[in-house]
N, C-alpha and C positions, 0 to 999 in steps of 0.2 A: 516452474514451481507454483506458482501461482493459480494455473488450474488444477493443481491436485484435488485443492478442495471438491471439485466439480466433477469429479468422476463417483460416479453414484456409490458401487460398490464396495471401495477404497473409503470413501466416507460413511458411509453404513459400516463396516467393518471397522474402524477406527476414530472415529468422531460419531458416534449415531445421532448424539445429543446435539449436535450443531443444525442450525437453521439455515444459514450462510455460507458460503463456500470459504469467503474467509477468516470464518468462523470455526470450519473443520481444521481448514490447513494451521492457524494459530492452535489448535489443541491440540493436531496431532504433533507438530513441532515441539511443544511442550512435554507429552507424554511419553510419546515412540520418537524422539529423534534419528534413532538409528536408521527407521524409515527412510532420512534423507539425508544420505551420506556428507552432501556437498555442506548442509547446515550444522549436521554433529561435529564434524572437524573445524568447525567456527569458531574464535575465539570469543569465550560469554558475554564479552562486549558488543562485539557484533549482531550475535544470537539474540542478543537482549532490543537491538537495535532490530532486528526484524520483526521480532514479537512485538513492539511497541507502534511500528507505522499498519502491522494486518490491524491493531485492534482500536486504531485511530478510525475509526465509523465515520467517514463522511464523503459525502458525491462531489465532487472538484467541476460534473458538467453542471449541475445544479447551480452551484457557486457560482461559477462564471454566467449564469445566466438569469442571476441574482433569485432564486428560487429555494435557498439553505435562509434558515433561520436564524438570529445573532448569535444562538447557544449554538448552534454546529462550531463555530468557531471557538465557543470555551472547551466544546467540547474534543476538539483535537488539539487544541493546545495544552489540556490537563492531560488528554493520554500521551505526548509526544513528553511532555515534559516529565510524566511519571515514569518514562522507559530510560530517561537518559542516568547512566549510571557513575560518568566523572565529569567533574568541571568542564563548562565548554562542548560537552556532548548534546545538547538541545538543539546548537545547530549544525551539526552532523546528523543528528536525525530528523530536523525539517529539510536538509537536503535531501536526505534517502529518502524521502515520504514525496518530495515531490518529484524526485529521481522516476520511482515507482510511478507518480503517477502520470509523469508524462510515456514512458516505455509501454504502460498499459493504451495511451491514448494513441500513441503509435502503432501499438497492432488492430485497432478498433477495424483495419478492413484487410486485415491478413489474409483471410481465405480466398481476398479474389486474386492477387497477385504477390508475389514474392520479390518483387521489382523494390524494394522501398517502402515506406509507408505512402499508401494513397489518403489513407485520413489528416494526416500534420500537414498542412502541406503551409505555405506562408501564409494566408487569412487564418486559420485554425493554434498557428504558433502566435502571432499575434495578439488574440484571445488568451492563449494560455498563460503566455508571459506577465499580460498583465496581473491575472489571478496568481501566479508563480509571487509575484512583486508584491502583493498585498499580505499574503501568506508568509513570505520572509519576517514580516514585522512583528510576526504572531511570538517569536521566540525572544 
């Protein structure tokens, strides 16, 4: 779902106004749900929890490589905290936000083998865990 955004045509036809891919994909979610079966059938809690971690802007390889500025950090913690919709749901969606962004970090070298991830591998989980640690606090 995630590269929806990145398919040119699909984005030109339903998000034109988007810059970013997860920029399309958050608007077309929003607009044309029906578009994506698997998310219309979501309950609005959840929905609401996907829309809140696409529009949480921030580079997690950056971060870790101390390269994000202190407001990156206000500034996913105002959007993660602005999406959550009952008690106790902030950190349900810093899970899912970092859920997201380690499975993204995991496909980083998909196209050469389908064996597993070759990018996570134990040095790379390492790194992430610690940024994974830091980011839990944020909520």
């Amino acid at each position: 779902i995630m590269n929806l955004g990145k398919i040119s045509g699909f984005r030109r036809t339903f998000a034109p106004d988007a810059d970013q891919h997860y920029e399309a994909l958050a608007s077309i979610l929003q607009k044309s749900p029906i578009l994506i079966p698997s998310y219309e059938h979501l309950d609005e809690r959840w929905q609401q929890m996907i829309l809140s971690t696409l529009k949480a802007d921030f580079n997690f390889g950056q971060f870790l490589q101390a390269e994000n500025l202190p407001a990156s950090l206000f500034i996913i913690k105002q959007a993660l905290n602005d999406g959550h919709c009952h008690d106790g749901d902030s950190m349900s969606i810093m899970g899912f936000f970092l859920f997201r962004i380690f499975a993204a970090m995991c496909g980083l070298r998909a196209k050469q083998s389908l064996q597993g991830s070759l990018f996570m591998d134990e040095k790379q989980y390492t790194t992430f865990e610690v940024g994974f640690q830091v980011l839990q606090n944020l909520t």
